[in-house]
N, C-alpha and C positions, 0 to 999 in steps of 0.2 A: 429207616430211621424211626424211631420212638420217639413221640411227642407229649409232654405231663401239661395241660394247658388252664392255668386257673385252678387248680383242681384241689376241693376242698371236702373235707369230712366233719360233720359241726356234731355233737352229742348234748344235744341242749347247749349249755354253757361253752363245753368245755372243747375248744377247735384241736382234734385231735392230727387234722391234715390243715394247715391255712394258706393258701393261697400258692400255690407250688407251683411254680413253671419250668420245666425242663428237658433239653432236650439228648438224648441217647444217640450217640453217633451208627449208624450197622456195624457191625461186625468188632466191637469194642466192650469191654467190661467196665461198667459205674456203677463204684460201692456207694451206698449209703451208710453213714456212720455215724453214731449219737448214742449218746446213754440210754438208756431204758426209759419208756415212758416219751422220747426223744417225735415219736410217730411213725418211725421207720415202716414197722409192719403193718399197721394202717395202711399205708402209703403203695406198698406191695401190691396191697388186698383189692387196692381203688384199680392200681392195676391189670389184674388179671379179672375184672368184673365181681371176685366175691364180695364186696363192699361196693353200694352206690354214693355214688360222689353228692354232698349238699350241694357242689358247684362245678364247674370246669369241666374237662373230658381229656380222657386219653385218644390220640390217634398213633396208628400201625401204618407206615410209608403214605401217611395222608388221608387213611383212611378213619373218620372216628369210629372207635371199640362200640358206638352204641348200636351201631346199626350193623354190626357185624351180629350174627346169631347165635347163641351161648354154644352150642357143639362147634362149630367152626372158631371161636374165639379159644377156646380150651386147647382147642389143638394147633394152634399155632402160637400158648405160651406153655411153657414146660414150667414147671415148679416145682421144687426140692426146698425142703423146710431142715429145721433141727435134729430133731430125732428118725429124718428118713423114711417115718409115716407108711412103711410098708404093710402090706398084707400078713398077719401073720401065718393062716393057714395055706398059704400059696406060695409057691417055690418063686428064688428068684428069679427064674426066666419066665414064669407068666407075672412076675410084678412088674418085670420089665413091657409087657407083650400086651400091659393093662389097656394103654391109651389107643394104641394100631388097633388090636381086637374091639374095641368100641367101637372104632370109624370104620369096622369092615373089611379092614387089608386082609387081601388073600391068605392063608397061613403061610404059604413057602416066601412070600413075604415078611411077615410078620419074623418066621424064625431064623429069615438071613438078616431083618437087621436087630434081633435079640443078641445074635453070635457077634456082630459086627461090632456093635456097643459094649458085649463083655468083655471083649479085643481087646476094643482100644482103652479100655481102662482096668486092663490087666487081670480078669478074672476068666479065669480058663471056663467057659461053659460047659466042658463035659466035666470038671467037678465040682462045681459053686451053682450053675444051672438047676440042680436037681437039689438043693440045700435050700432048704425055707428058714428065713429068718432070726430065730434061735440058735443056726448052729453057725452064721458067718460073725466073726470080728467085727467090732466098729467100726474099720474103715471099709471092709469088704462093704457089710451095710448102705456106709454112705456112698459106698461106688454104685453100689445095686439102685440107691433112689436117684442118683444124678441120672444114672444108665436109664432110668424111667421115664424122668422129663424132658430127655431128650431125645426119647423114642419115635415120636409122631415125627421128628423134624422139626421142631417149632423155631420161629423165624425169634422169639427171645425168650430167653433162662431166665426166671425168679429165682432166686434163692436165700431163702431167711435163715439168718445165721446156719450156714449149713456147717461149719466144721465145730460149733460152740460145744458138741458132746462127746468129742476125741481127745484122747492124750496127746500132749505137747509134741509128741516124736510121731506121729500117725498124723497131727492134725496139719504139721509141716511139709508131709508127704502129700497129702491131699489136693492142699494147697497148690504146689508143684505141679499135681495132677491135674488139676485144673487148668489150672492156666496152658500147660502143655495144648489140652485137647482142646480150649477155645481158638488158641491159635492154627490147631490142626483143620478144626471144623468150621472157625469163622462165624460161629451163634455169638450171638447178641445178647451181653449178660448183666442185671442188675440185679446185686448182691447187695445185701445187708451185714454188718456187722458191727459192735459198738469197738471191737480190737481194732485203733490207726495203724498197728504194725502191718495188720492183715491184708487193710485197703491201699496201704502202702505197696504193697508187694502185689498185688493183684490188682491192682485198676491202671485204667488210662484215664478213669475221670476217680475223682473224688467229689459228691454230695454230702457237708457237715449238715448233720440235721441238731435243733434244739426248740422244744416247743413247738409243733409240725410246722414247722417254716425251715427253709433252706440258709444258714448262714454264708456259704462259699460254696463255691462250683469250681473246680479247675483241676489241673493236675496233679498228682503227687508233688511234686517240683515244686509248684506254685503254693499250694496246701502248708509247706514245709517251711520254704522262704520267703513268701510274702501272705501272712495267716490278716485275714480280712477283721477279725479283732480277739479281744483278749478269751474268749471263749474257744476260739477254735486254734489260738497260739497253744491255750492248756490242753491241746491234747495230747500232745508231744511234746516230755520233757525237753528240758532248754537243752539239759545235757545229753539227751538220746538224738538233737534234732542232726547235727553233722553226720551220724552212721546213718539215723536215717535217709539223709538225704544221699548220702556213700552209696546203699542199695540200688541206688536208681539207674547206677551206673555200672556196665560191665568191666572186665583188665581189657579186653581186647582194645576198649576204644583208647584205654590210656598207654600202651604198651611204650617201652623206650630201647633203643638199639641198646647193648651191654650183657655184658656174662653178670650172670649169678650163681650161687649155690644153693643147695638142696633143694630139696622136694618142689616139683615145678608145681603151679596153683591152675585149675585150668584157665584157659579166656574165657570161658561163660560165665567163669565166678563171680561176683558182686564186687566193689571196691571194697565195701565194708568188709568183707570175707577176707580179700588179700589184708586190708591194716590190721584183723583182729590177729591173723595170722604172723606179720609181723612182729605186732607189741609179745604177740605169745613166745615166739624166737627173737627176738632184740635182732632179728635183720633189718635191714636200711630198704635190700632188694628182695627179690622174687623174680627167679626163672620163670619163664610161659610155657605150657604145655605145649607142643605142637610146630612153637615157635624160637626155632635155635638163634641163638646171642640175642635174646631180645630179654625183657625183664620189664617189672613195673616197680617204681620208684613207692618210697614215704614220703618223699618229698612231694610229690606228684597228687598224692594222694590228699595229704593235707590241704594242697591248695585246690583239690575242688570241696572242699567240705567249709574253709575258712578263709580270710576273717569274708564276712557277708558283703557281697555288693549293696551299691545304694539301693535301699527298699527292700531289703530281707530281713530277717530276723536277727536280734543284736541281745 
């Protein structure tokens, strides 16, 4: 468990962090999300120790960050920023191999889990290994700095707007990508972004940040339909909030006994996925993949998106 406790960053005047308390559940992802200027990346930095706090402290499963010793505190937070911050002259498997090669691991260590990490995040090591940074794509990139900060093992992932410098079809992918391998590996993730859709789709918690203060803490769910005030209502359109809220949910959970036609939708798919697909065919229903005579309704659908129960958004 990660703990934000008081914790403040003062710049003369101007409280760039104020007064923050928060707590990171293990093995869970909480976005922070706020417009620019908002303190998020401040907030990071207080973090992982490259900023000292004017006030409060972080603690690691109870431990305070202060008393922890800067090599040992580095290597049990992993950080991946924007533009992926790689080495340009150094191939990507020793960008990966940066933090382990610090702390001393063996090499036949070192280069089972450089291999193990380009695995699991789909970059062949015998041909992207030997490629330094100039010749991979944006997302290979961003795969090569995530693949970095999570080399040592660290007990939590920072990540400052990590997908802000991809294309709309790369940065959905990544996206994906992510969340897959935290679920695979169980790290501990606090992510920045100012895009709701983003932290929508990628958290278990949601942190609104505005003026370094925390406006709401809670779930997407929560975040969506009962938004703590008109500041963090406006972050999502009134008319995006029902699909957004739609994503939260899979077809499996809704599924309904009945034949349908055409193209089955799989059950992993989103609701908002099955409706867009709907309204795009003028079908009522949707076959399930996997699942004979079963389908998911419009009907079904609209009423988990609408009209709001008491204390949601109207």
């Amino acid at each position: 468990m990660i703990e934000l406790i008081g914790l403040s960053k003062h710049y003369d005047t101007v409280r760039a962090v104020d007064d923050v308390t928060l707590t990171i559940p293990t093995g869970t992802v909480t976005v922070i999300v706020g417009a620019s200027g908002s303190g998020k990346s401040t907030l990071l930095r207080l973090v992982n120790g490259l900023v000292t706090p004017t006030s409060g402290h972080v603690e690691i499963n109870g431990r305070d960050t202060r008393k922890i010793p800067s090599h040992d505190l580095r290597r049990r937070i992993g950080y991946a920023i924007q533009d992926h911050g790689l080495f340009p002259h150094w191939t990507a498997a020793r960008n990966i191999a940066t933090v382990p090669d610090l702390l001393g691991w063996p090499k036949a260590r070192v280069k089972q889990r450089v291999q193990e990490l380009m695995t699991l995040l789909q970059l062949d090591p015998a041909v992207i290994g030997a490629r330094y940074p100039h010749q991979l794509s944006g997302g290979q990139a961003q795969r090569v700095g995530v693949a970095r900060a999570l080399a040592a093992e660290p007990e939590l992932l920072l990540m400052d707007e990590p997908f802000g410098a991809l294309d709309p079809a790369i940065r959905a992918q990544a996206q994906s990508d992510l969340k897959a391998l935290q679920v695979r590996l169980g790290t501990t993730v606090l992510l920045i972004t100012h895009d709701m859709a983003e932290a929508i789709f990628l958290a278990d918690h949601i942190a609104v940040m505005r003026a370094g203060r925390i406006e709401q803490y809670g779930t997407p769910a929560d975040i969506l339909a009962r938004p703590a005030n008109s500041f963090v209502s406006g972050l999502v359109a009134v008319a995006d909030r029902p699909f957004r809220y739609l994503s939260l949910f899979s077809v499996a959970d809704f599924v309904e006994d009945g034949p349908a036609d055409g193209p089955p939708i799989p059950a992993d798919a989103t609701l908002s996925e099955a409706l867009a697909r709907m309204i795009w065919s003028g079908q009522d229903t949707l076959p399930v993949a996997g699942m004979a005579d079963h389908c998911i309704r419009r009907h079904s659908l609209i009423g988990v998106a609408g009209p709001p129960r008491s204390g949601a958004v109207r």
